[in-house]
C-alpha positions in Angstrom: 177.5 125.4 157.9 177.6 122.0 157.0 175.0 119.9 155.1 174.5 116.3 154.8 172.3 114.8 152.1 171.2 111.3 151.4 168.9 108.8 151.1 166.4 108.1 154.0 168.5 105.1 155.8 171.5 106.7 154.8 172.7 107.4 158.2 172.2 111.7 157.8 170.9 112.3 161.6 173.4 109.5 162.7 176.3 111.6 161.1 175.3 114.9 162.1 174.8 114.4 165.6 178.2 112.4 165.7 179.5 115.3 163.7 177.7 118.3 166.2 179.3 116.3 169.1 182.7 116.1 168.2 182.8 119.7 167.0 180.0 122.1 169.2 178.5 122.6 165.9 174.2 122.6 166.3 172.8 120.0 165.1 169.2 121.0 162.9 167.2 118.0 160.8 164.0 118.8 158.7 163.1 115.6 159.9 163.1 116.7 163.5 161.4 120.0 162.4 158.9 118.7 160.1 158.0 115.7 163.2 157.6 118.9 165.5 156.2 121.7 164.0 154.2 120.3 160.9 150.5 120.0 161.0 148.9 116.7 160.7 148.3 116.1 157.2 151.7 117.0 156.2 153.1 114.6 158.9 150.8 111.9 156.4 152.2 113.2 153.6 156.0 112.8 155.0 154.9 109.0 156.4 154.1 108.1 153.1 157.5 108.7 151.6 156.2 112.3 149.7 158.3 115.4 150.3 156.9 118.5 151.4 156.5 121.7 149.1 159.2 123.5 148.7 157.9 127.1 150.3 156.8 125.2 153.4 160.1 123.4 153.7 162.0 126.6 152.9 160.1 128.6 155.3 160.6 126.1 158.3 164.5 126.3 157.3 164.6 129.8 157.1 163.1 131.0 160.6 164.9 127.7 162.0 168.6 129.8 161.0 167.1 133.0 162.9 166.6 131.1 166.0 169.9 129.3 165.6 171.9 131.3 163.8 173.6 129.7 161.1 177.6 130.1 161.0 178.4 126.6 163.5 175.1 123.9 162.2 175.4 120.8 159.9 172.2 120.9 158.7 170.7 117.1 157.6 167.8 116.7 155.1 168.1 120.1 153.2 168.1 120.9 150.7 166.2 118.0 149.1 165.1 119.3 145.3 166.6 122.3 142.9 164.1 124.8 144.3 165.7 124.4 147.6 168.9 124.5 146.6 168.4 127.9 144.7 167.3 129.5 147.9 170.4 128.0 149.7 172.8 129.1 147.4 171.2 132.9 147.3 171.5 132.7 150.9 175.0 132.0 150.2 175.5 134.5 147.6 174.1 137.3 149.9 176.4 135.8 153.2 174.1 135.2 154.7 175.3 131.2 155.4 179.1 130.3 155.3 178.6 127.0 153.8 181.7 125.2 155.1 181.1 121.4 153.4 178.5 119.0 151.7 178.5 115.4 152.1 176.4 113.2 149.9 176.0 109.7 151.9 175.8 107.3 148.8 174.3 104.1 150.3 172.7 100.5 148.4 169.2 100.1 148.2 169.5 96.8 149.7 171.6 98.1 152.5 169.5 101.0 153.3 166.3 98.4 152.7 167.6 96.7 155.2 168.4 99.2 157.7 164.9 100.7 157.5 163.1 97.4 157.9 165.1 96.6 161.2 164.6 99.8 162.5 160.6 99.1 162.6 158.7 103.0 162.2 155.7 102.4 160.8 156.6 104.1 157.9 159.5 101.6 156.7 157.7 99.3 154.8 158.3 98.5 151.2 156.3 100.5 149.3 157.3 103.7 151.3 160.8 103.0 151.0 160.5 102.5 147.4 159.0 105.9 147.0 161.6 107.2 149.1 164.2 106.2 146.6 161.8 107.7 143.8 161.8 111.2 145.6 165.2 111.2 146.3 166.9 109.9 142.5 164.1 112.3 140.8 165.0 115.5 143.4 167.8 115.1 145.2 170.2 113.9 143.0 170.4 116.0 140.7 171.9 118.8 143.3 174.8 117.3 143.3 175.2 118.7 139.5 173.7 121.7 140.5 175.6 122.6 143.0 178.6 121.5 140.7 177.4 123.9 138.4 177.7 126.3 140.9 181.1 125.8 142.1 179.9 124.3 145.0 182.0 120.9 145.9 179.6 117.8 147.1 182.1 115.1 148.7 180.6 112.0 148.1 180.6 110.0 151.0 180.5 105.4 150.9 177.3 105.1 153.7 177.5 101.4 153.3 180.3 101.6 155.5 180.0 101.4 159.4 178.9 104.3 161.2 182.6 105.0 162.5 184.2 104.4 159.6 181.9 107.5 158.1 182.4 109.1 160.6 186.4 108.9 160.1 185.6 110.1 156.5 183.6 113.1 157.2 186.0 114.3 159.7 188.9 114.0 157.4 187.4 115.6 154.8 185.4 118.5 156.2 186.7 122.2 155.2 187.5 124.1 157.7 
C-alpha cells in the first residue's frame, strides 16, 4: 500500500491516479468514498472544510480494503488525524496492510489558494479553504511525527512543483 497525504489542493487524487496508472496499483480516495457513500449531512459537513469523525472515516476505510483488498492500492486522503493513524498502524502491526511508502505533498497556501479558486467547486471559497488549512496543520500534520515515532518513513514531497515533475519524484522514490 501506498498513501499520499496532503493538503486539499495538493494534487493527492492527481498523484494517485497518475501513480495507479503507471503501476496497476488501485486507486481508493476518501474523497471519492465519502462523495459516494456518505449521507447528506456529512457531505455538508465535508463542503464546509470540517473532517469527518474518525469511527465513520475508519469504518468506510476498513470495509473499502475487504472489497479491494489491500496489498496493490495508494490510498489518498487517509489517514487524516492521530486516531486514524493508530488504527493504520495496528492494521500494520497485525499484517494485515503491507504499507510500501508515504508521501506528504507539502504545497503553499498561496499556491494551493490558487489552484482551488480556479478549479471553481462550490466549496473553494476562502473561508473553506482557510479551514481546510486549519484541519489539516491541527490533524494531519502532526502524523508525520507520529509516524516518525513509529519507525514509519514519510517522504516529503515539493507539490508546488508541476504535476510531472511530482510525478518524477514519487516514482523515484517509492519502496518497492
Amino acid at each position: 500500500m501506498i498513501i499520499i497525504m496532503g493538503v486539499v489542493g495538493a494534487g493527492k487524487s492527481l498523484q494517485g491516479q497518475l501513480f495507479a496508472k503507471e503501476t496497476g496499483y488501485k486507486w481508493v480516495s476518501t474523497g471519492e468514498l465519502f462523495r459516494a457513500f456518505l449521507p447528506e449531512e456529512h457531505q455538508k459537513d465535508l463542503l464546509s472544510g470540517k473532517l469527518l469523525a474518525d469511527q465513520k472515516v475508519i469504518k468506510l476505510v476498513d470495509k473499502t480494503l475487504d472489497e479491494v483488498g489491500n496489498s496493490r492500492i495508494v490510498l489518498d486522503g487517509f489517514p487524516r488525524t492521530i486516531v486514524q493513524a493508530q488504527w493504520l498502524l495496528d492494521q500494520i502491526n497485525n499484517n494485515r496492510i503491507k504499507l510500501t511508502s508515504i508521501f506528504n505533498l507539502v504545497a503553499d497556501r498561496e499556491v494551493v489558494t490558487k489552484r482551488l479558486l480556479a478549479r471553481g467547486r462550490g466549496d473553494d471559497v476562502n473561508a473553506i479553504i482557510d479551514e481546510r488549512f486549519h484541519e489539516y496543520e491541527t490533524k494531519t500534520m502532526p502524523l508525520v511525527d507520529f509516524f516518525k515515532k513509529n519507525n514509519i518513513d514519510v517522504v516529503n514531497i515539493n507539490a508546488d512543483q508541476t504535476p510531472e515533475k511530482v510525478h518524477e519524484d514519487i516514482m523515484r522514490l517509492v519502496k518497492t
